[in-house]
N, C-alpha and C positions, 0 to 999 in steps of 0.2 A: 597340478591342474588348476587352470583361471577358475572363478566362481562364474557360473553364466550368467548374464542381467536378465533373461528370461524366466522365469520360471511355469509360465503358461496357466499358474491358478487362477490369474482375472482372466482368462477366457470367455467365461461364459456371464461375465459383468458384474462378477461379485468381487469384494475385496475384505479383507480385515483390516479392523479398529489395532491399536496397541491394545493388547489384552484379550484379543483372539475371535472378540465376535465379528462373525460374518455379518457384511452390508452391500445393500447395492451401489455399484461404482456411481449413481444418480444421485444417493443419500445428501441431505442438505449440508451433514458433517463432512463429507467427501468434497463436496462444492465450497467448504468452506475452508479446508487448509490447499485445497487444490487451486485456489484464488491467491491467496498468500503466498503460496511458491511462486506464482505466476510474477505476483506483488515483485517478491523477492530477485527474480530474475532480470527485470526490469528495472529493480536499484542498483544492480549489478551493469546493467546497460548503463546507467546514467555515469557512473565511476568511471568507466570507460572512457566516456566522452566528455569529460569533465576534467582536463587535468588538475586539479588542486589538492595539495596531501592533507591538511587538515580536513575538509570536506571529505574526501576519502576516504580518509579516518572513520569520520562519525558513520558513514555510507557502510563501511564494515560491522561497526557496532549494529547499526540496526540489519541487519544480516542475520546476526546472531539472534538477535532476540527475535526474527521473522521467524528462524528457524524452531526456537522457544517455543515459540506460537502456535506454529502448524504442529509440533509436535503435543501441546497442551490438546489442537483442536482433534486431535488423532484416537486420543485416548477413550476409550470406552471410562463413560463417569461410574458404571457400577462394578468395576472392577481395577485392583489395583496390579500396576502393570510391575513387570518384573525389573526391569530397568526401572533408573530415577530419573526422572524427567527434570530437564532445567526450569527453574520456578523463573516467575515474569515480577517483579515490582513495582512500585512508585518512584521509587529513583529513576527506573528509566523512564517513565513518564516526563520526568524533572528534567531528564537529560534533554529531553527534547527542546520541553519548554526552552532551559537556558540558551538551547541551537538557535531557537527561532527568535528570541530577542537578540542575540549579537548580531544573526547579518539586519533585523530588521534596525539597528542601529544606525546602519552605514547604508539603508536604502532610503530613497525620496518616498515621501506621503504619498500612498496609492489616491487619485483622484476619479479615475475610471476602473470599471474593469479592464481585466487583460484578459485577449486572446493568445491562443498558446502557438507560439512558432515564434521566428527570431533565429532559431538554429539548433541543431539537430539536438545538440543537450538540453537546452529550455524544455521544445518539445517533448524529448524523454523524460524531462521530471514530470511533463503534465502529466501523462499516460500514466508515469506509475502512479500520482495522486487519485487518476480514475478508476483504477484500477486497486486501488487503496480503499477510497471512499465503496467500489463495492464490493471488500472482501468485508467491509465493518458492515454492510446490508446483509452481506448472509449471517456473519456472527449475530446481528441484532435479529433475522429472524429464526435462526436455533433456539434463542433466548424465548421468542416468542411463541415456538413453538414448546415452550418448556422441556427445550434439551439443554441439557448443562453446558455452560459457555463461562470461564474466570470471567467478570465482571473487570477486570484489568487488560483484558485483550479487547475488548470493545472500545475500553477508554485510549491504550494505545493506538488502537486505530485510527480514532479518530483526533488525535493529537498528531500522528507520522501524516497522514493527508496535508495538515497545517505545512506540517513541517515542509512539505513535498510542496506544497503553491509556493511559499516565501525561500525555497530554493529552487525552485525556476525564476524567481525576480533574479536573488543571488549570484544565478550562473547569469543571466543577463546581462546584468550590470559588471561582472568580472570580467566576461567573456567581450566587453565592448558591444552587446545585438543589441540591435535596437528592440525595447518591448512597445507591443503590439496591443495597442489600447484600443478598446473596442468603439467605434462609433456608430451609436444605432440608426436606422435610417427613420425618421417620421416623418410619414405621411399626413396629410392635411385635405380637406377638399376645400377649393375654393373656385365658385361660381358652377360648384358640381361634377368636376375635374380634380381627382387625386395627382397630389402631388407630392414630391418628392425633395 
């Protein structure tokens, strides 16, 4: 017989941590590996639309350690869980870093900002970078709240954001789209008439 995907215990809007304490499906820890899945799906979308194998590659890699993540953010901190959880590093930290210097090798000096569109993969890297920058706002307010949060998943966070803006230029410039440089509009009054 199939397992069912149902099991009907979040019913009534509770769920459990790894290591078995009950929480509500609201809990800021809940909102915060539930962001990074979200993260995670959305890198997943960008792979898609991006054909390139190397890029793909590293796209995979940080999969993995998303996965890492949300499972580190899952885990009840006063209780050791029965499974071994994958640990997170500074290597991958590193690994990023070195992603983000090579394309930033072969891209032009940014002179303005960019606006996000150009084509449907730029786009999707933006989203997942906003959506990156606020999975590391809820990790930073667990922290604040003095819930346990690895001190390396905050800093991965906020290194894969990077990483996620300087590979939207990257698909840009591979993919041929034109990037979308913002130009602000200023306004002026002159003779008491705003203008434009």
């Amino acid at each position: 017989m199939a397992l069912k995907i149902y099991t009907k215990t979040g019913d009534l809007g509770k769920t459990s941590l790894i290591g078995g304490t009950q929480v509500s499906k609201s809990h800021i820890r809940i909102d915060s590996y539930g962001t990074v899945d979200e993260l995670n799906s959305y890198i997943g979308l960008v792979s898609d639309y991006f054909e390139d194998e190397k890029t793909n590659c590293t796209l995979k890699e940080i999969q993995d350690r998303l996965f890492t993540i949300g499972s580190s953010l899952a885990c009840d901190p006063d209780k050791e869980p029965l499974m071994k959880i994958p640990d997170l590093n500074e290597s991958d930290i590193e690994f990023l870093e070195i992603e983000i210097d090579s394309m930033n090798e072969i891209l032009p000096p940014m002179k303005s900002f960019i606006l996000p569109g150009g084509s449907v993969a730029v786009s999707t890297a933006h989203i997942a970078r906003c959506v990156c920058r606020r999975a590391e706002r809820c990790c930073v307010n667990m922290k604040e709240q003095l819930l346990y949060v690895d001190p390396l998943v905050i800093k991965y966070l906020n290194r894969l954001s990077d990483y996620l803006f300087v590979l939207s230029r990257y698909i840009s410039q591979q993919s041929g789209a034109t990037e979308l440089k913002w130009k602000p509009r200023i306004s002026q009054k002159l003779n008491g008439h705003v203008v434009s």
